[in-house]
Every structure is written in structure tokens, then in C-alpha cells.
N, C-alpha and C positions, 0 to 999 in steps of 0.2 A: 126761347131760351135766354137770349138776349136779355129779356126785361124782366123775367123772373130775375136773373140776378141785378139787374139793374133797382128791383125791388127791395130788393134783398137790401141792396148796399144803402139807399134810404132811409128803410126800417132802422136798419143800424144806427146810423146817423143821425137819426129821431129821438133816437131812444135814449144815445149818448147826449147829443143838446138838451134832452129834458133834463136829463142826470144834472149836467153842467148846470142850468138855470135853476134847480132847484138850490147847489151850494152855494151858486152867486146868491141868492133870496136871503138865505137862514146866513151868508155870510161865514161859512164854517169850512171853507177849502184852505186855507194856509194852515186852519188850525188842523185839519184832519191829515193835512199832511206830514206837519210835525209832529202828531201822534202817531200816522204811521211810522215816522221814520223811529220813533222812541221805540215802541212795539215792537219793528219788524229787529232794532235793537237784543233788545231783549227777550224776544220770544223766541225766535226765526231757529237758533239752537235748537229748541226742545221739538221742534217739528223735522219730519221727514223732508228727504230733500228731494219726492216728487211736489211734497204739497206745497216746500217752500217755491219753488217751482211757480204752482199756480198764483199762489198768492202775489209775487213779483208781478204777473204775469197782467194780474186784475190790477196792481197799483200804478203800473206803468198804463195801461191802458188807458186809466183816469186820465194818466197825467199828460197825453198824448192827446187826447179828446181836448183837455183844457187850452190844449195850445193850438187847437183850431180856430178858437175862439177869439175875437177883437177884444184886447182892453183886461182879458183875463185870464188869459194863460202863459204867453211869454214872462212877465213880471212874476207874478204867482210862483210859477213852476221855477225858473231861476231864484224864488227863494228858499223855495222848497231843497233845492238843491244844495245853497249854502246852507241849509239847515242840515241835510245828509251826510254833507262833509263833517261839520263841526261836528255833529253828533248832540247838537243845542237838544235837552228834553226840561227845562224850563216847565214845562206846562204840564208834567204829572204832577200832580198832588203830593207830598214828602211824604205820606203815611200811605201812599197807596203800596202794595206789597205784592209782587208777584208770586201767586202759590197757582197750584193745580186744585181742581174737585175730586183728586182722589190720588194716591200716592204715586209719585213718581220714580222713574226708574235711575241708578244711581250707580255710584260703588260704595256708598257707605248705605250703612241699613238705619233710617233715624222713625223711631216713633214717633206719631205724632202729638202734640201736646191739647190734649182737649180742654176747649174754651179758650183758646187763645185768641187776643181780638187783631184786627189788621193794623189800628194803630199801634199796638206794641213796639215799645224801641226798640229795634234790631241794628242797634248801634255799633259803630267803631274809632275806636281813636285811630286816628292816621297822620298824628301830628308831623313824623320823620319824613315824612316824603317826600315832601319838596327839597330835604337835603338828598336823598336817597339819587333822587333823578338828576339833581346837576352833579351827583358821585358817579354816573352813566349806568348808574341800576335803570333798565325794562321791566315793565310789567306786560303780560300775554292777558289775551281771555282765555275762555276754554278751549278753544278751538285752535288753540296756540297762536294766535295773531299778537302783534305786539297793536295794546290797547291802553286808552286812558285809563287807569286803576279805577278812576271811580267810576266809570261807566262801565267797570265787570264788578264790580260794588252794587252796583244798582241793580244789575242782571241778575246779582247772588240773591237778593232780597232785602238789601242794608239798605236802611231809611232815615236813619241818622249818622251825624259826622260829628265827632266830637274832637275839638283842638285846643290844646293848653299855650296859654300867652304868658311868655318873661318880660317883665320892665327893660330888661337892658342886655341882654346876654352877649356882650362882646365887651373887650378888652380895651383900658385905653387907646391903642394902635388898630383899634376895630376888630380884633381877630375873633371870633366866633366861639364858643363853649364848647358848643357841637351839642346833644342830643337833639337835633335837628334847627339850631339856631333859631329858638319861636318866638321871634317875635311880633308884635303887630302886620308887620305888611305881610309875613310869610302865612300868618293867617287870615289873612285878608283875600291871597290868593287862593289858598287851599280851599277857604269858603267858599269862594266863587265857584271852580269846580266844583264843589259838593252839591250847592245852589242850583245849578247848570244840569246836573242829572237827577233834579227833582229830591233829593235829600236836605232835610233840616239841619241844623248846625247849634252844637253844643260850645261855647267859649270858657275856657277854662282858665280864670284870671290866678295863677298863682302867687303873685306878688311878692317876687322873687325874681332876682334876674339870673337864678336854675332852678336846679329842682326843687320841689315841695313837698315833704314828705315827715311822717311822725318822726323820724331823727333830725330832720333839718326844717326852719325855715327861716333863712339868711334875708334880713332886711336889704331891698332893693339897696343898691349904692348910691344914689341920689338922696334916699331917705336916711341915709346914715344920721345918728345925731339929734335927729328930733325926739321931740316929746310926744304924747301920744296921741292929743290934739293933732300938731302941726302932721303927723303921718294920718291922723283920718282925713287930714283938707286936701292931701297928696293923693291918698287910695280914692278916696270920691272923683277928683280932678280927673285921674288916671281912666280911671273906668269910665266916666262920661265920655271923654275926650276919644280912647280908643273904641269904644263900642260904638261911639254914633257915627266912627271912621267907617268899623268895619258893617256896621245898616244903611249907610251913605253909597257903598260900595258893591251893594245890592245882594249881601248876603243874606239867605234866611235863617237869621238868628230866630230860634224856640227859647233854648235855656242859656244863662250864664252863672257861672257856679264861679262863687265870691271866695274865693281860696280853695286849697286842693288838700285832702286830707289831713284838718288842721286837729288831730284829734293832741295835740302837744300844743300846740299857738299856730302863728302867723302872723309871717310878716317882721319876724325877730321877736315878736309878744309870746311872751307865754303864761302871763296875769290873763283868768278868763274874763274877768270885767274891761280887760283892755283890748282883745278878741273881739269880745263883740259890740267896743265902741268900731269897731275895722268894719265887722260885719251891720251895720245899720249904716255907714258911709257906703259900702259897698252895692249893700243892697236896695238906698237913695237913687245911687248913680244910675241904678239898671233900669228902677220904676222912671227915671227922669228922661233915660234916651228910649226907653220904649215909648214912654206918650209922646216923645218929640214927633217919634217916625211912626206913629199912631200900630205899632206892632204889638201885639202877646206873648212876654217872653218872662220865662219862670225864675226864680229866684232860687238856686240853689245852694246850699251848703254839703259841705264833702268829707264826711269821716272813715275808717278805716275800724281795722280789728274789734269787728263784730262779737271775737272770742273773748271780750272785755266789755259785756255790757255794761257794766257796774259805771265803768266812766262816762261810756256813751252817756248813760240814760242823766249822767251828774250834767254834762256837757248839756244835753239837749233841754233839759229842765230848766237850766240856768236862760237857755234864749226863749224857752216860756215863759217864765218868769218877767223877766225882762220887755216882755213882747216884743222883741224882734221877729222883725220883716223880712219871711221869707214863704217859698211855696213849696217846697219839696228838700227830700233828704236822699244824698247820694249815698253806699254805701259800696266799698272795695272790696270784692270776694276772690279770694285765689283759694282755693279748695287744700293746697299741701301748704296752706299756711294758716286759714284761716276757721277749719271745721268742714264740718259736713252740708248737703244742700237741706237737710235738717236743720241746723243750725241757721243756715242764711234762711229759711223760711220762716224759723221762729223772728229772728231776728226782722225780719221785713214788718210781720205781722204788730209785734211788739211796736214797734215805732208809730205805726200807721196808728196801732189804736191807740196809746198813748196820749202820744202829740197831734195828733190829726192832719198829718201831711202825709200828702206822696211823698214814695219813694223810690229810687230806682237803683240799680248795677250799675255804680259809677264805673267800676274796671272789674276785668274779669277776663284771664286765662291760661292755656293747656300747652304742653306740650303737643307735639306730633312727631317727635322724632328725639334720641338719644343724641346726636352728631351735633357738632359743631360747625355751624358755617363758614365762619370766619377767624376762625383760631383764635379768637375771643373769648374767652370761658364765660360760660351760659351762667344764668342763676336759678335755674331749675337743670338739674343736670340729665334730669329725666329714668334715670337708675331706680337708686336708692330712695330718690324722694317721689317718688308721684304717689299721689292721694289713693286713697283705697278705690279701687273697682276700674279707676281707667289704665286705659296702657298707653305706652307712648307712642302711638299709631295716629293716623289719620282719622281712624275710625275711633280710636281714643279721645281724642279730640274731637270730635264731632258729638261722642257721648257724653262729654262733657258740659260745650254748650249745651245742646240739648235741656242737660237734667239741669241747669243752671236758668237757663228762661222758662221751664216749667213751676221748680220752683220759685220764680219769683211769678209769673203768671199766678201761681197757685196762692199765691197769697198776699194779691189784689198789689202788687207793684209795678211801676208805668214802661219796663224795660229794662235792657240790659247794654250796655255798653263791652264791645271785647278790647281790648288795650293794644293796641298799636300789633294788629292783625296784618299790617306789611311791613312789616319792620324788617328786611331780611339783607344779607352779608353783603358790603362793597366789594367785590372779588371774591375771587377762590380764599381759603383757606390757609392755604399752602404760600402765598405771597404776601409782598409787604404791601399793604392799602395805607398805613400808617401817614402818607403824607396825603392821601384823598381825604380821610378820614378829617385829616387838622385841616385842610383847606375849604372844605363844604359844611362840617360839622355834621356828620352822619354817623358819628360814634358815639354812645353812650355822655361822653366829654373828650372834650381834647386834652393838650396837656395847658392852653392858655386859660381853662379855669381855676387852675389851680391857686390864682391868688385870688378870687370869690372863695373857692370852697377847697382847702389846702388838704383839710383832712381824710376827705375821700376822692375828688378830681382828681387830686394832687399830686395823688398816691397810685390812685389804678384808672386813668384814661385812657380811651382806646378801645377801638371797635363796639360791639352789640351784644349785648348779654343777653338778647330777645329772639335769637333768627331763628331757634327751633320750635319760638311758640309764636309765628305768625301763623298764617292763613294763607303762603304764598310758599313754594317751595324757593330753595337758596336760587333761583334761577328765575324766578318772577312770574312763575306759572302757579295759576290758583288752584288750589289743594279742593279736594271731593268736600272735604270739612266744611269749604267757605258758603257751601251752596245751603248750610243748615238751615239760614234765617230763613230760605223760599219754603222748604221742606217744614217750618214748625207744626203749620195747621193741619198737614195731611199725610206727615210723616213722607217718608220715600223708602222703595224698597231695593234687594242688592241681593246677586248671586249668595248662597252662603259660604262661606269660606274664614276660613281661620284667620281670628284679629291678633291673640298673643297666647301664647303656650309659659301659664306662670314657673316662674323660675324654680329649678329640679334643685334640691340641697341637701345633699344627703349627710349624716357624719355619724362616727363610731368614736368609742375608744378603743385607743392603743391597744394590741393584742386582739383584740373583738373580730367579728367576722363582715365586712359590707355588706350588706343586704339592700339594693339597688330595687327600683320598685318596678311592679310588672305592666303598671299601666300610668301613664299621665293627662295632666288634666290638662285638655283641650277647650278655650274661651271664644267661640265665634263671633262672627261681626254682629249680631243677632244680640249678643249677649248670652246664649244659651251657653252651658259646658256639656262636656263629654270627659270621660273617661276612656283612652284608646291604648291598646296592647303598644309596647316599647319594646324595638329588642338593642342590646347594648355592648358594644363594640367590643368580645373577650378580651382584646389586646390592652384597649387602654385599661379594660380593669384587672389586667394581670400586673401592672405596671404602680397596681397600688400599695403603697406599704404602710401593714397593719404592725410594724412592729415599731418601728422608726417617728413614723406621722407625717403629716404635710396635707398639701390640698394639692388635687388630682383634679382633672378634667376628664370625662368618660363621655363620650358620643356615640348617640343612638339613632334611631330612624321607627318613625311609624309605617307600620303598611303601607299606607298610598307615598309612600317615598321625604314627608316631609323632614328632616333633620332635626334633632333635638338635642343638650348636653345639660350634663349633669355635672354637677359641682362636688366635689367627695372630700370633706373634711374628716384627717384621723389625727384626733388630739385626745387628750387628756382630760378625762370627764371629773370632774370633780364629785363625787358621791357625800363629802359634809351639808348636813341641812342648813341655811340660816350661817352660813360661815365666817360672814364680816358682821354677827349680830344686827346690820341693817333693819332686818324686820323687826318689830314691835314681838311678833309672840315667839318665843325662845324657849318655849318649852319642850323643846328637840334636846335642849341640854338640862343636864343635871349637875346642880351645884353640891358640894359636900364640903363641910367646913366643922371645924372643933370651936368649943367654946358657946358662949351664950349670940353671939352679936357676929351675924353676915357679914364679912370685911367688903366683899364684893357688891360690884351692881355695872350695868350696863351705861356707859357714862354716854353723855353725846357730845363729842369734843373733837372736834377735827383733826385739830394739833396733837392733841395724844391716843390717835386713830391711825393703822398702819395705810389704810384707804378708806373713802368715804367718810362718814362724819363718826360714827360706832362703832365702842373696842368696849372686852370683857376688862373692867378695872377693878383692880385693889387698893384698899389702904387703910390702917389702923391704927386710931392714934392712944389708944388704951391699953392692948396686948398684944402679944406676939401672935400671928399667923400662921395656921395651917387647913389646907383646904384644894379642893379641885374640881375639875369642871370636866364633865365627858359626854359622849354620845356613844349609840350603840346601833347596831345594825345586826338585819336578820334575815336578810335577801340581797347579799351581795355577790355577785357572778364569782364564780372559784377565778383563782387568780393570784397572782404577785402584786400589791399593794404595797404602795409607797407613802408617809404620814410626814408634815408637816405644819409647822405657825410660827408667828410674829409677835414678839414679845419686846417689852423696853420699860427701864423702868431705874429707880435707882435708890439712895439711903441706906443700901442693906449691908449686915454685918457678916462676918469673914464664915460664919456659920451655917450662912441662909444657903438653902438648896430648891432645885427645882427641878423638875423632869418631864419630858413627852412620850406617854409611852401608849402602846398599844398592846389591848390581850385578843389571843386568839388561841384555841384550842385550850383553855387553861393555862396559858404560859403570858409574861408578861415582857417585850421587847419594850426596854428603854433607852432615854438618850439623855442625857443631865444637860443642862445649860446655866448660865451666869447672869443676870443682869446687870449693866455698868452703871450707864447715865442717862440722862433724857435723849430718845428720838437715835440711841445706837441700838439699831433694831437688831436681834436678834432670831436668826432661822433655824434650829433643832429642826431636824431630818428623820425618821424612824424608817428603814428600808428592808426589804425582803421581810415584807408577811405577808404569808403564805395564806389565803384562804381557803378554805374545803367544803364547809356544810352551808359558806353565806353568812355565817357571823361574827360579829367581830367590834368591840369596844375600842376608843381610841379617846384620849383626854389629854391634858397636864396638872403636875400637882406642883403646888407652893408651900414651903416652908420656909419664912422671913420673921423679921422682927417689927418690932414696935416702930411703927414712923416711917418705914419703908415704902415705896408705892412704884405701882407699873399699872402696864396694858398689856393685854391679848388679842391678838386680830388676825384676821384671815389662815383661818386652818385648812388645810390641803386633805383629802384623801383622794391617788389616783389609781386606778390600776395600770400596772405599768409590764406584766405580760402573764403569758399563762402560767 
């Protein structure tokens, strides 16, 4: 018995020493260990916690065999160790992507996008962060541990890191701007980490010491003064000098984009021959420090509002033209500003063949939530504005990205960048941050930019107008949405369940009856709809008044219990076609006039328009005037009608008459009116008519002289009760 197991223990031990002598040979034990540590990183989540279990189970064992060993296990394994702690993963490849071979299990439901390749950028800008973390914002992984952001970055499937650099953003007294104070060293650091968990790194020179954008781009303050010469020997200087800082510094720069949506100028230029003397310095500077440090890094340019080809294509022709030196063309997609994912795919495609460069999704994203994090008003408010088809969910957000890297996948572009995806609230809400905010620069601006850029800093610094469209909830815990880049290839699947129930808006006229609907539409995480039975609270809609008007709120409930409300507008229908003449065809109205020669015509005149730009006008400088203008109707609900318009006008003599009337039943209800002078508008009222069978003429007639003139504008008919 003895020596069977005495055998036993041996064998073991044989078998482990061959193991050991095979890694010492091929040389490949530190590295397998810091792959496992990367791995067990980022996989160790998606597996069961027997299996993670074993697999510990076999790595430890390794590593316990190696420390049997003379010369190559103590050393070894103590660096394996500091490599466990740090969480160093240096040694993945930046395009490598962690997905499944087949959909994995979720809470958001994401299709997958077919043909999407693994290097695809699944980029993010994260330039705030380092202001974020000395503001005492955490960031969690999924498993809610408080974690390095970019190592649950990496775990999500993000493979690129994208950071915008300012020349100067601090205050003679040093004090900081704030939108995360970017400058050189802060992306120097960010780089590093991003570097350190196997992601590429995008440099975003905006050459500006704030922001760069189609309304602004504020010459550095160093460059103040110069001509345009002496600012290209500055921007060349600049960009060699920091970029070979931050390749010196062991960052993996891919791309550097030579200004930031300069689709107006850059750099204080707004001549485009003097733009793209900037962009041939800029883009020198990059080809000069990439061969220095013998690295491959692209040369980008960065334009904006896709929903304006007409200039792109002016802009991008001119740097053919030109032959300027570059490799790729960024483009800023936000869907409730910019069009549809139709649109950005024409647009991709358009470029690509055109000009013949890549292209990629400089920025790009969504809401996930209505709320404000930090009592900062948001610039998507998430209401009223969100783009057709998403909602402001998680899962809205997620269908976003999604269809945003499909369509650029789909038509042949290198990626997509999401725009400052942890951008989320210094505090609660409810409290002042306002002096964390000025001391770290973790707000949109402080209030010390305001003498760089007086007219927007200046005016509204302070906090983050982004925290409900990161990828992190207000509490630093990463949202179902973040995990979409692992999910592109093979999609992921999710219970189904209700993503947003579109909004209920009911409305009547005055007098009229509500009619509340018997089913609504139900929008799953799936994206499928339903139509499901509603039933609707009698109380609150006893509570509605059809005779008065107002906006009502009524609350209902589906079968299986979910809540729903309805909006119940009772106003004042306006039943006139075409009644501010706005529209081109007007042939709703009939003119009638005596004499040889039309006095009238439909003028387009702002200033002699009661609203909008179109009013019925008069004016004769040959004969006296007489004529009117009406409409008729033949299907109007029986009821009390109320008649109304706007009229102004002047020159006329003590003789001149006019009136609004309206026939019904054979009978003619009038109201006379006067015209004074220019722009004293005048409202003729015609009340109590009575309709019965649904028809019913309403008009005004003029009777003026020679030389006299006015306008007509906005005529009223409401009903106003039974």
C-alpha cells in the first residue's frame, strides 16, 4: 500500500517536472502567467463558479510545481504575483476582443452584427477621468468591486482609448478649466493605463487650450498674435514635442487627429487655405515622431455634421486638391442631431469612395436615462429629444450603439469611438460639488475659463451635461449597455421584457367626448411591439373637463400589473384649413373681388404677418376696393362655434368698411371692424354659431378706397360646446 502510493506521488511529480521543463525550454512561463492573470481577468465573470473553481485550481498548481523548482519558481512566481496585483495585461494585442462563439447571456438583448471584423474599433473617449477620480468618483466592475475603469473597459470589449489634448487649459494663477483639465501629462497618464490593459490610444490634438468645436475654435493663448506662418512653426513644434512625450512614455499611440471637428477652422483660422497650412504642419509633426519611435500611427482629420454634405465634400476636396497628408477621416455621429444610421452609412460610404481614405466614428452617443445626475442640466434631456426608434433605457442605449457600429461596419469604416462613456456626476444631485468641480476640473468648465472663452464658460460653468449618456450608472457601476463592444460578433441574448411603453397622448375638443384607447403599444427589449388591453383609472377620467379644457393625467395598468399614463389634452381645435396661409396651396380659400384687377395676393412678409412669415394682403393703387375671401365646410361635428382673425392695415377713408362673418343655416352672423395703422392688429370675434347639419361658410369682406392697404392672418374656427 505503502508504495503504491509512494508511486503514485512520483508519477505526479514527474509529470509536473516535465511540465515545468518543457516552459523553462520554450521560455514562455512569465508570459503564460500574465496571460493567465489578463484572462482569468476578464473571463473568470462569464464562467460558473464551479468551473472558476477548477481552473484557479490548475493555475495555482502550476504555480506551486514551479516553486519546487531551483532558479525558476521563487523569482518567476513572485512576479507573476506583482503582475496579479497590478493587473499589468501589456501583453494582449489592442485589437484583440473578447466575444463568445455564440450569443451570450445578458440583460440587454443585442443582435449581432454580421461580418464584423475583431479589429474593429470599439472605441471610447475617457478623457474626464482622471479629473473624475481625484473628484473621489469610483468606478466598480460588474461584480461590483471597486475596479480600474479601464480594466472593466477591457473586460467590456473596448480596444481603443481615445484622449483630447489642450495647449494650456489653466489660468494665469494655474487654475484649471475643468472639462477634465487635458492636458499633456493628464494624457500621458490616461495613456498609460489604457496601454497597460492592452488598448490602443487615439490623441486628439485640438489646439485650443478648450474646447474645439464648429462654434468655437479659440487660438491657443501662447499663439495669440501670430501670423499663419509663425502658428504653423508653433502647431508643428507642439505636436512633435508632445507626441514623442507621450511615445517616450510608453503609450500605444495608433492614431492622432490634427484638430477636432474643424468643420468652421482651427486654431482661430477660419480661411480654408490657412486650415490646411495647420493641417500639413500637423500632420509633418505626426509622420516625424512616428519614424522617430519607429511606430504606425494614422493621421487623422476630424469633421462633424454629416447632415451638411455639401461643405464636407467642399472641405475634403480642397485637402485633395491640395494633397494634403493624411490617412483617415473621423466623422461625429449623434443620431438626435445628426440624422439617421442611414444617413451616417451614406455618409461613411460617400467619403470612402470619393477621397479614398478610412474612415471612422470620431464620437458617437445615447442617452440611458431621463434624470439628471448632478443637477447639471443634461444636453440631451432625453424626453422630447431622443432620435426615432431608441428609448432612454439601457437597453436604448445599447440599440443604439449597436445599430451605430453595424452601420459603420456595413459600410466598410475602421470603427467607432463612444464619447466620454464614464463621464458620470461628482456627487449626489441634491448637493453643492461646485467647489470639487472648480478644484479638479471635473465639470463641463469652471468658472476660471471664463476669460479664454467668456461667452459660453463664462456664462454656464459647472458640472456635466453628459452623466446620463455614459456607460456607468451616477454611482460608477457599469451599465448592461457597456458590455455591447464583447456582444457585436455574436450578439447576446436576455429574458424578454419590456424596454419602453411609447408615450399615451390623447386630446379632444372642447365639448367633444375622450375616447381613451383600449390597447397600447408595448416596445420590448427584443425590439418587437405588442399591442396589450389597458384598463384606465374611471376616477381620474371623471376628473376631465370637456367643457373648460386643460391637460389631465389618467393612469392605467396592463394585465400582468405593469403601470401606464396617459396624457389627455382638451383644447381648442382649430377646424380653418391653411389659416396663417403658410402653405403654398390655398386653394381651401375663395377670393371674390369686383372690378377688372385682383387687389389681393398672398405676400410673404414677416413684418406685415400676424405670425410666421404669410398674410392674406391687399392693396390698390388704381381703384377703389371691394372683395372677400372665405371657406366652407361640410363635415363639421353639430356644435357652438366660435369665428375669429387678424387683420391690420391703414390709409383708409372715413367710408371704408369691413366685416367677419359667418353663414349658417342661410343666415349671415356679422361683426364690422376698423383698420387704424401699421401692426395695431385687430381681432373681430363672430360667437354663437350654432351648427346642425355640419355646414357652415366663414370669411371677411373689404370695402376700402384707393391707396389703402392691410393684411389678414390667422383665422380661428373653434368649437367651443354642444
Amino acid at each position: 500500500m505503502f508504495c503504491a502510493i509512494a508511486l503514485e506521488i512520483i508519477a505526479h511529480f514527474l509529470l509536473h517536472f516535465y511540465l515545468c521543463w518543457m516552459i523553462i525550454c520554450y521560455n514562455i512561463y512569465v508570459q503564460a502567467v500574465v496571460r493567465l492573470c489578463f484572462v482569468r481577468g476578464l473571463l473568470m465573470q462569464h464562467f460558473s463558479k464551479q468551473l472558476r473553481t477548477r481552473l484557479l485550481t490548475l493555475y495555482l498548481s502550476a504555480g506551486l510545481v514551479m516553486g519546487w523548482l531551483p532558479g525558476c519558481g521563487s523569482q518567476d512566481l513572485e512576479i507573476a504575483d506583482t503582475v496579479a496585483e497590478s493587473a499589468v495585461t501589456a501583453t494582449a494585442d489592442a485589437t484583440d476582443v473578447i466575444t463568445f462563439s455564440q450569443p451570450e447571456e445578458s440583460t440587454v438583448y443585442v443582435e449581432p452584427v454580421d461580418g464584423i471584423s475583431d479589429d474593429f474599433y470599439r472605441g471610447m473617449d475617457v478623457s474626464a477621468v482622471l479629473a473624475l477620480e481625484n473628484s473621489g468618483v469610483k468606478y466598480y466592475n460588474f461584480d461590483g468591486e471597486e475596479q480600474d475603469v479601464f480594466m472593466t473597459l477591457a473586460q467590456a470589449g473596448v480596444n481603443y482609448i481615445r484622449l483630447r489634448v489642450w495647449n494650456d487649459p489653466y489660468d494665469e494663477n494655474g487654475n484649471g478649466y475643468g472639462g477634465g483639465n487635458n492636458d499633456v501629462a493628464t494624457a500621458i497618464t490616461l495613456g498609460q493605463r489604457a496601454t497597460q490593459y492592452g488598448m490602443k490610444v487615439c490623441i486628439d490634438f485640438h489646439y485650443s487650450d478648450f474646447w474645439a468645436d464648429p462654434k468655437k475654435q479659440f487660438v491657443p493663448k501662447a499663439w495669440e498674435g501670430m501670423d499663419i506662418e509663425e502658428k504653423s512653426d508653433a502647431l508643428y513644434n507642439f505636436t512633435l514635442e508632445n507626441l514623442t512625450q507621450i511615445l517616450d512614455a510608453g503609450v500605444d499611440v495608433g492614431m492622432v487627429q490634427v484638430g477636432n471637428e474643424i468643420n468652421n477652422g482651427m486654431c482661430g483660422e477660419t480661411d480654408a487655405s490657412n486650415v490646411r497650412k495647420l493641417l500639413v504642419s500637423g500632420s509633418k509633426a505626426v509622420r516625424d515622431a512616428a519614424t522617430a519611435s519607429g511606430k504606425d500611427i494614422l493621421v487623422a482629420v476630424h469633421y462633424t455634421n454629416i447632415d451638411d454634405m455639401k461643405k464636407l465634400d467642399t472641405l475634403l476636396t480642397g485637402l485633395q486638391v491640395k494633397e494634403i497628408d493624411y490617412d483617415i477621416v473621423g466623422l461625429s455621429f449623434y443620431p438626435y442631431w445628426h440624422g439617421t444610421m442611414d444617413d451616417l452609412k451614406n455618409a461613411i460610404i460617400h467619403v470612402r469612395d470619393t477621397y479614398g481614405k478610412k474612415v471612422y466614428v470620431a464620437e458617437n452617443a445615447y442617452c440611458y436615462t431621463s434624470e439628471d445626475g448632478d443637477g447639471s442640466a443634461n444636453s440631451i434631456k432625453g424626453t422630447d429629444d431622443l432620435a426615432e426608434g431608441y428609448s432612454a433605457s439601457v437597453q436604448g442605449q445599447a440599440n443604439e450603439v449597436r445599430d451605430v457600429c453595424a452601420a459603420a461596419s456595413e459600410a466598410g469604416a475602421e470603427g467607432i469611438f463612444y464619447w466620454e462613456g464614464t463621464w458620470i456626476p461628482v456627487g449626489p444631485a441634491d448637493a453643492d460639488n461646485s467647489a470639487i468641480w472648480e478644484k479638479y476640473g471635473s465639470s463641463w468648465a469652471s468658472s476660471y475659463a471664463g476669460g479664454y472663452d467668456p461667452k459660453d464658460a463664462g456664462q454656464y460653468y459647472g458640472g456635466s451635461s453628459w452623466d446620463n449618456q455614459a456607460m456607468f450608472d451616477f454611482t460608477g457601476h457599469p451599465l448592461a449597455s457597456l458590455n455591447i463592444f464583447k456582444y457585436l460578433k455574436y450578439g447576446a441574448t436576455a429574458p424578454l421584457a419590456i424596454d419602453t411603453i411609447p408615450e399615451i397622448v390623447v386630446s379632444c375638443n372642447i365639448g367633444a367626448e375622450v375616447k381613451l384607447p383600449d390597447t397600447v403599444s408595448i416596445i420590448y427589449n427584443d425590439r418587437s411591439e405588442e399591442q396589450v388591453p389597458v384598463t384606465w383609472d374611471a376616477e381620474d377620467i371623471a376628473v376631465i373637463d370637456t367643457e373648460n379644457g386643460g391637460e389631465f393625467t389618467v393612469a392605467g395598468s396592463l394585465d400582468e400589473g405593469t403601470e401606464v399614463t396617459a396624457i389627455v389634452t382638451v383644447e381648442r381645435v382649430n377646424y380653418v384649413q391653411n389659416p396663417g396661409f403658410e402653405n403654398a396651396d390655398t386653394s381651401m380659400w375663395t377670393v371674390t373681388y369686383s372690378g377688372e384687377t385682383n387687389p389681393t395676393d398672398y405676400q410673404v412678409k414677416a413684418a406685415d404677418a400676424h405670425s410666421g412669415e404669410v398674410a392674406f394682403h391687399f392693396w390698390s393703387g388704381t381703384s377703389d376696393m371691394d372683395f372677400s375671401i372665405e371657406q366652407s365646410f361640410t363635415d363639421l361635428e353639430p356644435g357652438t362655434y366660435e369665428l375669429s382673425a387678424f387683420s391690420q392695415g391703414g390709409d383708409l377713408a372715413a367710408d371704408a368698411s369691413m366685416e367677419l362673418y359667418a353663414v349658417v343655416d342661410g343666415k349671415e352672423l356679422t361683426v364690422p371692424f376698423m383698420l387704424t395703422t401699421y401692426a395695431d392688429w385687430q381681432n373681430p370675434t363672430v360667437s354663437g354659431i350654432k351648427v346642425t347639419d355640419g355646414t357652415l361658410t366663414i370669411g371677411v369682406r373689404y370695402q376700402c378706397n384707393k391707396n389703402s392697404w392691410g393684411t389678414l392672418d390667422d383665422v380661428t374656427l373653434h368649437r367651443v360646446g354642444n
